[in-house]
Structures are given as C-alpha cells and as structure tokens.
DOGU-976070 format. One record per residue (C-alpha): residue number from 1; residue in three letters; x, y, z. Coordinates in steps of 0.001 Angstrom, whole numbers. Layout:
N
<r resi="NUM" resn="ALA" xx="X" yy="Y" zz="Z"/>
...
//
This chain:
278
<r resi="1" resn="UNK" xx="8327" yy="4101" zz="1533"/>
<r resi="2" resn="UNK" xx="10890" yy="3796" zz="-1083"/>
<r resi="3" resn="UNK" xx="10763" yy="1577" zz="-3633"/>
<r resi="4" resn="UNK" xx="14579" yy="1336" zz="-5751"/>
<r resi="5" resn="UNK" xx="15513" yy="-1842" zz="-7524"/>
<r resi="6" resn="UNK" xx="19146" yy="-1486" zz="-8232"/>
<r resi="7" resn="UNK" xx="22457" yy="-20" zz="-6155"/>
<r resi="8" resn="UNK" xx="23670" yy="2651" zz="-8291"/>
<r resi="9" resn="UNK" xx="27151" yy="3041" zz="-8539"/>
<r resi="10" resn="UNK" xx="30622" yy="1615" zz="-9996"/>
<r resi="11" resn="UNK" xx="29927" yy="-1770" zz="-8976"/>
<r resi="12" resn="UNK" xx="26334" yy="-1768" zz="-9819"/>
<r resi="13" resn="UNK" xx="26666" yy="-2807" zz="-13330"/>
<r resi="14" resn="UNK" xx="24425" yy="-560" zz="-14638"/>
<r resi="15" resn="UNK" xx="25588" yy="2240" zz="-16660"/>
<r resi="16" resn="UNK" xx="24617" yy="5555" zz="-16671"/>
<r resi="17" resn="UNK" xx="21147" yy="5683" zz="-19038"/>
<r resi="18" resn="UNK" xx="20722" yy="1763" zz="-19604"/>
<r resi="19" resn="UNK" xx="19083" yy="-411" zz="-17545"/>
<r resi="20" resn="UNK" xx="19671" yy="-4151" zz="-17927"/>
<r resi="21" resn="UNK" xx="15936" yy="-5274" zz="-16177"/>
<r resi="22" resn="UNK" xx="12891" yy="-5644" zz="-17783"/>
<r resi="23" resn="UNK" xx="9365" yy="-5588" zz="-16468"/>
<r resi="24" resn="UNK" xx="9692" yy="-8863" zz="-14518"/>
<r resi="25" resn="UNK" xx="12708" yy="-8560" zz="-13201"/>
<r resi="26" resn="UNK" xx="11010" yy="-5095" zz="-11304"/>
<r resi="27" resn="UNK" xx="7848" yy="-7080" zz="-10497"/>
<r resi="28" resn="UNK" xx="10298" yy="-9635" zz="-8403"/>
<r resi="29" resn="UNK" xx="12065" yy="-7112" zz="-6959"/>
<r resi="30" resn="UNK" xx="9030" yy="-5288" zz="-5971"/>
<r resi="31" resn="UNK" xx="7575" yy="-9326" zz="-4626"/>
<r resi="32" resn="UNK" xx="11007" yy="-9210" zz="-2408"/>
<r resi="33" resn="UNK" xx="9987" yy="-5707" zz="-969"/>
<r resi="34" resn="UNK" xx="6802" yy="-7245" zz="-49"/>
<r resi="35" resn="UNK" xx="7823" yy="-9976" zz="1833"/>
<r resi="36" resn="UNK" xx="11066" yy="-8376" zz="3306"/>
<r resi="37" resn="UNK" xx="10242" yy="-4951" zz="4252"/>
<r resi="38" resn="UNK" xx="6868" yy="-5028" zz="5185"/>
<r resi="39" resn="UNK" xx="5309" yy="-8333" zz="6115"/>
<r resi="40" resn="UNK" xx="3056" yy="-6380" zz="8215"/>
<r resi="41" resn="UNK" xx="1154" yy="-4852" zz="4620"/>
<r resi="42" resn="UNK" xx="700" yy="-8500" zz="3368"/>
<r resi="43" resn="UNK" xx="-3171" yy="-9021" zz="4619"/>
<r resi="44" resn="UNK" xx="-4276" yy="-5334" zz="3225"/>
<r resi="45" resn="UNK" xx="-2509" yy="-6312" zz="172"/>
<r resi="46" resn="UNK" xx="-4385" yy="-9839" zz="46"/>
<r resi="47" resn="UNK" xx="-7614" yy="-7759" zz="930"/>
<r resi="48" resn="UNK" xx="-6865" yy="-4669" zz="-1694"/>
<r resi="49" resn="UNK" xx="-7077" yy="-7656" zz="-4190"/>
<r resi="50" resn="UNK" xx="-9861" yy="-9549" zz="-2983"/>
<r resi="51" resn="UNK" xx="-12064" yy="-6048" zz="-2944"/>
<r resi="52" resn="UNK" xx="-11061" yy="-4654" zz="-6094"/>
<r resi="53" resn="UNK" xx="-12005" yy="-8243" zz="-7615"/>
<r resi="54" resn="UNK" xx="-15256" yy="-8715" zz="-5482"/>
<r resi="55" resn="UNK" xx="-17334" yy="-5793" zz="-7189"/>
<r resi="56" resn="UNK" xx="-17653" yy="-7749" zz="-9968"/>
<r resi="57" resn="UNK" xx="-21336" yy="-8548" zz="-11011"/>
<r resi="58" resn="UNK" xx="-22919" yy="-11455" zz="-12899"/>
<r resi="59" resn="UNK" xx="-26094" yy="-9627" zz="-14014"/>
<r resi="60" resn="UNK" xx="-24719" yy="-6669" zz="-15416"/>
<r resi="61" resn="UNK" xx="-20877" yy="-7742" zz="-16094"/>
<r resi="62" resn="UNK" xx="-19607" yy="-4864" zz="-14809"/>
<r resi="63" resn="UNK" xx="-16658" yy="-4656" zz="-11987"/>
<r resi="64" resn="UNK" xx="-14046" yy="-6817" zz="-11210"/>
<r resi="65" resn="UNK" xx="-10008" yy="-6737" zz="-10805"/>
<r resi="66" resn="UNK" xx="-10102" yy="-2995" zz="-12679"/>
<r resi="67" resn="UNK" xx="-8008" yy="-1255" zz="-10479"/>
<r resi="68" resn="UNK" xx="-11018" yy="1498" zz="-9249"/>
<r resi="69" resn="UNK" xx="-9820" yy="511" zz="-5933"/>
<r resi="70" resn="UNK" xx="-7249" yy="2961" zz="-6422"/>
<r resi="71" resn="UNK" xx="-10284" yy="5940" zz="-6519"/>
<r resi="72" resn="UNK" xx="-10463" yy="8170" zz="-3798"/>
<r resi="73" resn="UNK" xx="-14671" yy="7308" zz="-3503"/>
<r resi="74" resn="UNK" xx="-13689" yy="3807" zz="-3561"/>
<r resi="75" resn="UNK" xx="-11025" yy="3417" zz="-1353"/>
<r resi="76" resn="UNK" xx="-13066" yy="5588" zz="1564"/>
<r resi="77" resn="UNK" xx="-15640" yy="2993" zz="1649"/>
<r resi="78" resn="UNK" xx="-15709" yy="1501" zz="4815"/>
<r resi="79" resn="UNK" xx="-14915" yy="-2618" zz="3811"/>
<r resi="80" resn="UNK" xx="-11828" yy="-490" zz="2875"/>
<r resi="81" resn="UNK" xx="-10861" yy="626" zz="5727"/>
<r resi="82" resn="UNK" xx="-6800" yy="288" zz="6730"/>
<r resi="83" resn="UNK" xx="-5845" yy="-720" zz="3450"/>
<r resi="84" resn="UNK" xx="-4524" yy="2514" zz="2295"/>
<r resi="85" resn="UNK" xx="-526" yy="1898" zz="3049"/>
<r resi="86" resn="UNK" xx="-790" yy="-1406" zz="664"/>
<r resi="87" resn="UNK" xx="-2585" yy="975" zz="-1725"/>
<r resi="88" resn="UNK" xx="823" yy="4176" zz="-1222"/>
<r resi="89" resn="UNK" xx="3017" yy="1134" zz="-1564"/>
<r resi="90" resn="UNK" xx="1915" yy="109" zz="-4620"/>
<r resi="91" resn="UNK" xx="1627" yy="3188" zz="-6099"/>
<r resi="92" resn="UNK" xx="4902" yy="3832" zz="-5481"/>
<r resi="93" resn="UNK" xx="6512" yy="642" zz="-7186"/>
<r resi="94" resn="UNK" xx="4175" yy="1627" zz="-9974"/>
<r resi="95" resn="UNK" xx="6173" yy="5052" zz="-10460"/>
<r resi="96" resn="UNK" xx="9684" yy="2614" zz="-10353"/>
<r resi="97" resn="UNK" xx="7725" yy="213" zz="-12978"/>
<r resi="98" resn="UNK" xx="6805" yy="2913" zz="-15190"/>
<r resi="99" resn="UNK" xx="10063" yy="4895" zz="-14972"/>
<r resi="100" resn="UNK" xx="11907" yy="1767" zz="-16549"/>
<r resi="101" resn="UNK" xx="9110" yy="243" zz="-18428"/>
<r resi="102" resn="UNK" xx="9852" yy="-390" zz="-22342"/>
<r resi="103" resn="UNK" xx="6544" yy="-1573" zz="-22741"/>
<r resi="104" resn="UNK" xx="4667" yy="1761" zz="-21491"/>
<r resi="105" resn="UNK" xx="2808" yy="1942" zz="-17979"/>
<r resi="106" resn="UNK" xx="1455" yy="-1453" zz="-16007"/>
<r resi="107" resn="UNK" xx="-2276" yy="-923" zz="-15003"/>
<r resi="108" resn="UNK" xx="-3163" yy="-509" zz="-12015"/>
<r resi="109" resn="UNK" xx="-5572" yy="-3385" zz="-12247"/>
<r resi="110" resn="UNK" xx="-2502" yy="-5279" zz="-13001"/>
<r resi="111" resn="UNK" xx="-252" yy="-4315" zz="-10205"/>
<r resi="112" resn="UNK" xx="-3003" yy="-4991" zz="-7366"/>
<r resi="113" resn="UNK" xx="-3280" yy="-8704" zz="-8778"/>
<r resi="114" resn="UNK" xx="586" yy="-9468" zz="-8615"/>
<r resi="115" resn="UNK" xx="978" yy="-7694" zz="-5796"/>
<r resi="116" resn="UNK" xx="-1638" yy="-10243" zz="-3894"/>
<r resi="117" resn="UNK" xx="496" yy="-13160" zz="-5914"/>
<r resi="118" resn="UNK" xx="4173" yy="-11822" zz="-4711"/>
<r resi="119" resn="UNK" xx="2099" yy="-11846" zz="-395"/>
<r resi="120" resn="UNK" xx="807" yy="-15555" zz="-1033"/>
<r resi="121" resn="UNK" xx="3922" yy="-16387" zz="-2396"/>
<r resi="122" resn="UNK" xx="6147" yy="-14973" zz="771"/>
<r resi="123" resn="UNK" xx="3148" yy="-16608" zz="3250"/>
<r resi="124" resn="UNK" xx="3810" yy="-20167" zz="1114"/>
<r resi="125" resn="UNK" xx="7618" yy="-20053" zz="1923"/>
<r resi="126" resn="UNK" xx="7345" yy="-18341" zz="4933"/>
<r resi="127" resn="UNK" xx="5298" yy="-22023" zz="5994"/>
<r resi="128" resn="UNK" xx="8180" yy="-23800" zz="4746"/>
<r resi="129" resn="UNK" xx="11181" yy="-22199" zz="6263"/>
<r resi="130" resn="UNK" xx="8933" yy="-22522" zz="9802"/>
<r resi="131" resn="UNK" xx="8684" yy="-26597" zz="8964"/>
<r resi="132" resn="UNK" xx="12800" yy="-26109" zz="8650"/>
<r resi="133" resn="UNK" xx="13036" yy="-24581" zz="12041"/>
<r resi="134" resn="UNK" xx="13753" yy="-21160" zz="10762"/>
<r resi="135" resn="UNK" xx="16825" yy="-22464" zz="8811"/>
<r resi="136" resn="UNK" xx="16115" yy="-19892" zz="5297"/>
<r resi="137" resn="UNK" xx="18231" yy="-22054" zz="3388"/>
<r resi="138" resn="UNK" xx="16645" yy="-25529" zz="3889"/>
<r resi="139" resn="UNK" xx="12880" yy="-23998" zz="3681"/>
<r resi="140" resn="UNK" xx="13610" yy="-22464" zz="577"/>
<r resi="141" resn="UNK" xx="15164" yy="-25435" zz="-885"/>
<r resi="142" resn="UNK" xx="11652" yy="-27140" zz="523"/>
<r resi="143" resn="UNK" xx="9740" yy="-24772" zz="-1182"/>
<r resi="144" resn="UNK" xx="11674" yy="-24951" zz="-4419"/>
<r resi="145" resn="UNK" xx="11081" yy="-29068" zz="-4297"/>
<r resi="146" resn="UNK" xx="7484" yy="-29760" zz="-3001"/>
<r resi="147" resn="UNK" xx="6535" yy="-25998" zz="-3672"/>
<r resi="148" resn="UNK" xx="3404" yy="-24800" zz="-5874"/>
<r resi="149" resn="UNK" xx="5564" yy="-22226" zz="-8147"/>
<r resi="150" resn="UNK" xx="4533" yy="-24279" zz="-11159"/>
<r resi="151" resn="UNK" xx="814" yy="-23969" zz="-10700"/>
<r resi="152" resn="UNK" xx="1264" yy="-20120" zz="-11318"/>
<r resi="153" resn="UNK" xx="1337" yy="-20582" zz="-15316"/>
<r resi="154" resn="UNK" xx="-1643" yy="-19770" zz="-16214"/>
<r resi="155" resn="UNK" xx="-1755" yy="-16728" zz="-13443"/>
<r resi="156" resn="UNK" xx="1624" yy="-14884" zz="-14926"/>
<r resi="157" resn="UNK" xx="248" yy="-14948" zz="-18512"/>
<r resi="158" resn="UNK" xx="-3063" yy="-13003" zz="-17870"/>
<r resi="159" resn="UNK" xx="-1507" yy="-9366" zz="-17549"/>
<r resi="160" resn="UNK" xx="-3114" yy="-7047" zz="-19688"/>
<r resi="161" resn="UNK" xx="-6176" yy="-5924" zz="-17521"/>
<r resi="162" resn="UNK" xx="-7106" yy="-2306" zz="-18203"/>
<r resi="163" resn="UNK" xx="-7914" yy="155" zz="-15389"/>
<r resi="164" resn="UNK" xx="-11392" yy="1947" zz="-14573"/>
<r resi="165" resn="UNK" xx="-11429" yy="5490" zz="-14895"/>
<r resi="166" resn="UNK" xx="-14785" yy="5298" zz="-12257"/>
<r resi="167" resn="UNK" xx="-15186" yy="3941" zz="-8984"/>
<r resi="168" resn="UNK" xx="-17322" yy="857" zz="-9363"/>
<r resi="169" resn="UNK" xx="-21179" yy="1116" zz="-7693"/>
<r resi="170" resn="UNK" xx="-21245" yy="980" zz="-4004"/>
<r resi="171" resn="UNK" xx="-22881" yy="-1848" zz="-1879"/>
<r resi="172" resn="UNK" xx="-21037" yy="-4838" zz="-3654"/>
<r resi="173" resn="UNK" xx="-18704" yy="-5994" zz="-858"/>
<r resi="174" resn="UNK" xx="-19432" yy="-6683" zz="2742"/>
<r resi="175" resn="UNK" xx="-16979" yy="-5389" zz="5566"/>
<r resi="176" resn="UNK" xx="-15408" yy="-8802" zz="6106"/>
<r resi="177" resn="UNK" xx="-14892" yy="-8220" zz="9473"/>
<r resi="178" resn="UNK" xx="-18241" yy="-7497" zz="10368"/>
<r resi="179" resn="UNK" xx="-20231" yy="-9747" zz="7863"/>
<r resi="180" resn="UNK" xx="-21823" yy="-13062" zz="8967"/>
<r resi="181" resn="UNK" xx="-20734" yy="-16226" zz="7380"/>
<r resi="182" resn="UNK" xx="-24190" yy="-16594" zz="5479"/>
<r resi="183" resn="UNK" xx="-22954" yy="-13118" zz="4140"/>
<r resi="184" resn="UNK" xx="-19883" yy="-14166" zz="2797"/>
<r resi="185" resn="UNK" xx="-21189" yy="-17254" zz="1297"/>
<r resi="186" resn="UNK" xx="-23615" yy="-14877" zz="-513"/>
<r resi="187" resn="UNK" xx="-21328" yy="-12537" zz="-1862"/>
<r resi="188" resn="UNK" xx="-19004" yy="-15982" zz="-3359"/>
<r resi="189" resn="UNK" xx="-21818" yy="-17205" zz="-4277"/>
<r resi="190" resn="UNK" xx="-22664" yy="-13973" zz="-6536"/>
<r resi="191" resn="UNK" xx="-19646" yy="-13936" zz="-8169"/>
<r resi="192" resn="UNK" xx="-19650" yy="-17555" zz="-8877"/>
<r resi="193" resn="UNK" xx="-17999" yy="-19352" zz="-6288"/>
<r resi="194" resn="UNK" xx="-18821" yy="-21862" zz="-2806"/>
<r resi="195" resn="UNK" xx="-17677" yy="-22762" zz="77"/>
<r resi="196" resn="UNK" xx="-14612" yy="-24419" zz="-1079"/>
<r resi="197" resn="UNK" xx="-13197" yy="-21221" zz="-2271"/>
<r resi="198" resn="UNK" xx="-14436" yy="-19043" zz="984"/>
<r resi="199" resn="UNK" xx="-12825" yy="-21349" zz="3110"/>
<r resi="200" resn="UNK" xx="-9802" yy="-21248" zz="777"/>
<r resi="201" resn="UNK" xx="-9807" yy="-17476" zz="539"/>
<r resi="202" resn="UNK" xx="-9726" yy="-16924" zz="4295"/>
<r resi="203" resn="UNK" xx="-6196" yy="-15579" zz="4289"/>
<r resi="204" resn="UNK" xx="-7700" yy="-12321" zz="2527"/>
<r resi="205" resn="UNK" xx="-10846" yy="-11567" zz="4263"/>
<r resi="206" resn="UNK" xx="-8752" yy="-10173" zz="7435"/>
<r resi="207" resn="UNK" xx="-5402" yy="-10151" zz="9638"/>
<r resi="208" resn="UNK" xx="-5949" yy="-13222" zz="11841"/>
<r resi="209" resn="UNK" xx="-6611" yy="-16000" zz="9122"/>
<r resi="210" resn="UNK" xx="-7207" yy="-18346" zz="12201"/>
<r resi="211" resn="UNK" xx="-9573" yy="-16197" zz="13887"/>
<r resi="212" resn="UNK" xx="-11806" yy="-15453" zz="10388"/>
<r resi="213" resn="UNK" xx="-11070" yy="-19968" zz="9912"/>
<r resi="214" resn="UNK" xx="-12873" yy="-20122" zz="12799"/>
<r resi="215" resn="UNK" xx="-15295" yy="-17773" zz="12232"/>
<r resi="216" resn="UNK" xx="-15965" yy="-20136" zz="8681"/>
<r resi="217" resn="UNK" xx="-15931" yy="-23194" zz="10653"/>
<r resi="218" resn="UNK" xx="-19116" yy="-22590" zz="12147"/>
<r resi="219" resn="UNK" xx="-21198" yy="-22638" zz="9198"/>
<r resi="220" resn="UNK" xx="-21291" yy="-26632" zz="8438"/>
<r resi="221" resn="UNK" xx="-21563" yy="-25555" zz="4552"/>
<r resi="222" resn="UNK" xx="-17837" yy="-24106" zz="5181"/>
<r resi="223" resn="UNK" xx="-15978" yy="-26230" zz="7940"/>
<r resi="224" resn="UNK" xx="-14788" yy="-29333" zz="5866"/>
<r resi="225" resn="UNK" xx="-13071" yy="-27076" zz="3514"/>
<r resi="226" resn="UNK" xx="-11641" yy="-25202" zz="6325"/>
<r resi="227" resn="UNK" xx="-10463" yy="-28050" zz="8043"/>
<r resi="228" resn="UNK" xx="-9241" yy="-29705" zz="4943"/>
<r resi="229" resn="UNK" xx="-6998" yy="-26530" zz="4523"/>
<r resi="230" resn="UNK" xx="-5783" yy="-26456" zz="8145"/>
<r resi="231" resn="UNK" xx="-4734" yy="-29942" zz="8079"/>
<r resi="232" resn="UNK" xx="-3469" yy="-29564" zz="4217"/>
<r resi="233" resn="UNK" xx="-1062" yy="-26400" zz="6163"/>
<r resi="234" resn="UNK" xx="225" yy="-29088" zz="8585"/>
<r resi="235" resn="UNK" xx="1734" yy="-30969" zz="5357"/>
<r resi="236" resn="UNK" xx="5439" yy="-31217" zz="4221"/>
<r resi="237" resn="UNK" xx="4343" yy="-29731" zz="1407"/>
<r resi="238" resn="UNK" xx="603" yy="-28246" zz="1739"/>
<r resi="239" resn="UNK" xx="39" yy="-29211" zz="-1590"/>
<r resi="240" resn="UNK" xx="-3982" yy="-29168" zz="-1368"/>
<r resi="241" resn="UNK" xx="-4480" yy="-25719" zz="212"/>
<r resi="242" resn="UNK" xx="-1687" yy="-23942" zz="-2179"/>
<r resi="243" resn="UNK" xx="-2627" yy="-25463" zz="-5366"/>
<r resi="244" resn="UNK" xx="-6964" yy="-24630" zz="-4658"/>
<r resi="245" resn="UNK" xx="-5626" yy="-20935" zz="-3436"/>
<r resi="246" resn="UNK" xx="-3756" yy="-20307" zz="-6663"/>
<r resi="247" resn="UNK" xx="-6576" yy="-21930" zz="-8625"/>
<r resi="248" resn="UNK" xx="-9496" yy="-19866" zz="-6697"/>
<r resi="249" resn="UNK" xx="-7064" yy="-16066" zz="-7072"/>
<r resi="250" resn="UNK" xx="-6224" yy="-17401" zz="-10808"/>
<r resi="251" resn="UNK" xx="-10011" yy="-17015" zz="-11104"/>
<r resi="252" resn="UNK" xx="-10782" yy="-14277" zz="-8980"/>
<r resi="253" resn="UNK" xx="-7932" yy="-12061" zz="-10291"/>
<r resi="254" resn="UNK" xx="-9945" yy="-12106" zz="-14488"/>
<r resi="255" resn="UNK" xx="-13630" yy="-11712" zz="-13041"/>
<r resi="256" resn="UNK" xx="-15464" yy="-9728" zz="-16303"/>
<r resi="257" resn="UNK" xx="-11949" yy="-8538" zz="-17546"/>
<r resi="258" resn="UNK" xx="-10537" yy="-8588" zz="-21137"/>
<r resi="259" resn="UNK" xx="-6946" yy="-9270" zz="-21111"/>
<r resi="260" resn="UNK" xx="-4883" yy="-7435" zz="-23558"/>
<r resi="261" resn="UNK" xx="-2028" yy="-9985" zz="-24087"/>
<r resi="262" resn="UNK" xx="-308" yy="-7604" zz="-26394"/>
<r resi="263" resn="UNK" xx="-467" yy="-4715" zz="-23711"/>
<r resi="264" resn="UNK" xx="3611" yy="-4019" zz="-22641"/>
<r resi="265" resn="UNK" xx="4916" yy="-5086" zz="-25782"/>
<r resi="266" resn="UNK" xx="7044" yy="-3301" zz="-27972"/>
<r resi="267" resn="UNK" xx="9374" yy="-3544" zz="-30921"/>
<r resi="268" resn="UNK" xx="12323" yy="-4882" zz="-31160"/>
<r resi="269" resn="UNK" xx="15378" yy="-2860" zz="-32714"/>
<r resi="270" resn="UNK" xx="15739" yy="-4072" zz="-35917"/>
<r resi="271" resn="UNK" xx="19489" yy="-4619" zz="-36959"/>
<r resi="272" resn="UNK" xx="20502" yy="-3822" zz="-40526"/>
<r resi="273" resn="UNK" xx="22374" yy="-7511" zz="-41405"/>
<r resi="274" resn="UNK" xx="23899" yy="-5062" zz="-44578"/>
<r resi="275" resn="UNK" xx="26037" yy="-3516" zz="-41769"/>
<r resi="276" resn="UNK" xx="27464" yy="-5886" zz="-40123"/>
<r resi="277" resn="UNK" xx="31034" yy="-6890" zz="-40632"/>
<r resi="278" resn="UNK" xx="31747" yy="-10698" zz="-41055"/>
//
C-alpha cells in the first residue's frame, strides 16, 4: 500500500522542494486513508493499539503504548495474530511522516495511538451517515453538530511518547478471541480499569464488536455497561458510548509513558527586522 498525501504537479500547488503541510495536516491525511481505503484494517488497527497499550504493568511500571508492538518477537505472539497489514500500513505512512517532518521522526508509539483515534473516528461518522440513510453530506453535518470531536482535547496534546527498543515480557495479554470474560476483566482490572471500560472497549478486542458484546453480556459484572452502550449507539447522537470510549483510549493510550511535549518541535526562522524594507 501506498501512502502519498499530495497530487504532484502544475496544479498541485506545491512547488518543487517546499511543502506547504505540516505534521497534522499528514496525520489527517493518513486518518482519511484509514477510513477510505481500507475500512477492512480498522479492527487490527483498534487491536494493534489496545495490545501495544495492554502490556503495561502496575507492579513494575514497565510496558504500555511504547510502540514494541512493532518488534518482530512481539508482533509473532499469538494475541497478535492478523494484525500485521495495520502494522505495514502504518509503517508506511510513518516513512511519508518522516520524509516531510520539520520536527524530526514521529514514534512509533505515537503513530499506533492516532492511528486507533483516526479508526474510531471513521466508525463514529460512519454511525452517523447510516442514521442519514447513507446521505455523506447530512451524516457528516450530524456528526459535525451532535459529534464528540471536542472531547479529543486532551487526546491530541499527549504526543511525545518514546518508542521501546525491546519487545516488552511475554504473557501480559490474553488472545481476545479465545479468553473468557473473567479473563478480560482480569487483565482491565490489572491495568487499572472495570467493567465499564471492557464493555466500552469492545470495538478493539475483535472484528465482530456484536459478537465479542455478546460475549461481555454474559458476565452480569459487564452487561449493563454493554447494554448501556448498545442503546447509547441507537442515539441521534451516541453521546454516552463516544464520549466514555474517548475517555477510556485517552487513558489507555499514556499507560506508564512520559510524554515529551517538546518532542517535534523546532525553531522557527528568525527574520532579521534590520533587513526589511519599510
């Protein structure tokens, strides 16, 4: 898969050596590839995330959203099985990030987590251009008014996560597909979460959200969140189930990480005000 941001050319408005984009701009693009091109790699993506965040543990503080997903001995672990074309896609919009970045390379660590933002995202108006009828235009105007966009604040300012150079220890994740429900309360449980965020989570714990909801719905601990989300999804504006999703991955997506907020800065040119003509 290739991932190219801009239509080169005469009309393209972008001259030969400049580029008018910054990092953001690149991110978005690469959130449109996501949802456009390849719906089908949105649940690995939402699982990629969910596993490179779910090694993270308590006792020893150690694991987390590092990127070590990325690792050869990591990503042949069997809970991550099938989700190496959401791993080749994002290494590939990595290369396009880094080839225009001012600001110096974005972590892997980094990329993972947005990536999983730019899939709920494109599943959130996805729901609301189905409650139009299909019309693109209405549900994205729905999604614009009665959207959760402006719960992603504090989300888009915690970029700065540094990568792992080792695979983190083995053992720390279930196969989601395989686990019980007991299991997965366990493993939330270990990391510091209930069954409010399992239930709210179920999106990245496989490809049939309905089929893992009612998996979760059998554990009484679990099914009033589940339902609560269900009937939240049958909503105008499914304000309950986006805004404790983007809470719960806000979370998730720091577990035992030190953000760098100065990582991807640079300096500005400074312009010499003795040489400008007035």
């Amino acid at each position: 898969v290739e991932i190219c941001c801009f239509c080169k050319g005469e009309d393209s408005g972008v001259a030969d050596g400049g580029w008018p984009f910054n990092r953001r701009d690149i991110l978005k693009c690469f959130g449109s590839v996501v949802g456009m091109g390849h719906p089908d790699l949105i649940p690995p993506i939402l699982t990629l995330a969910l596993n490179d965040t779910m090694t993270y543990d308590k006792a020893t503080k150690s694991g987390g959203p590092n990127g070590s997903i990325r690792l050869s001995p990591e990503m042949s672990r069997p809970e991550n099985r099938g989700l190496s074309p959401a791993l080749d896609l994002l290494v590939e919009a990595k290369r396009e990030i880094d080839s225009k970045s001012k600001g110096g390379p974005i972590s892997f660590a980094d990329l993972i987590q947005f990536a999983a933002q730019a899939a709920v995202k494109k599943t959130f108006l996805d729901s609301a251009i189905r409650k139009c009828g299909g019309n693109e235009e209405k549900g994205r105007t729905l999604y614009t008014a009665y959207g959760s966009n402006g719960q992603w604040g504090l989300f888009d300012k915690q970029f700065g996560r540094t990568d792992a150079q080792e695979p983190d220890p083995e053992g720390r994740i279930p196969q989601w597909d395989k686990a019980s429900v007991q299991e997965m309360k366990n493993k939330f449980s270990a990391v510091g979460f209930g069954p409010r965020q399992l239930a709210v989570m179920s999106a990245f714990l496989g490809p049939d959200q309905l089929a893992t909801e009612s998996l979760l719905a059998s554990d009484p601990d679990v099914r009033p969140w589940v339902e609560k989300y269900q009937r939240s999804r049958e909503t105008v504006s499914q304000t309950d189930y986006e805004v404790d999703l983007i809470t719960t991955l806000t979370k998730l997506s720091t577990l035992g990480q030190k953000i760098n907020y100065e990582a991807y800065t640079y300096p500005v040119q400074k312009i010499d005000l003795g040489k400008l003509k007035l």
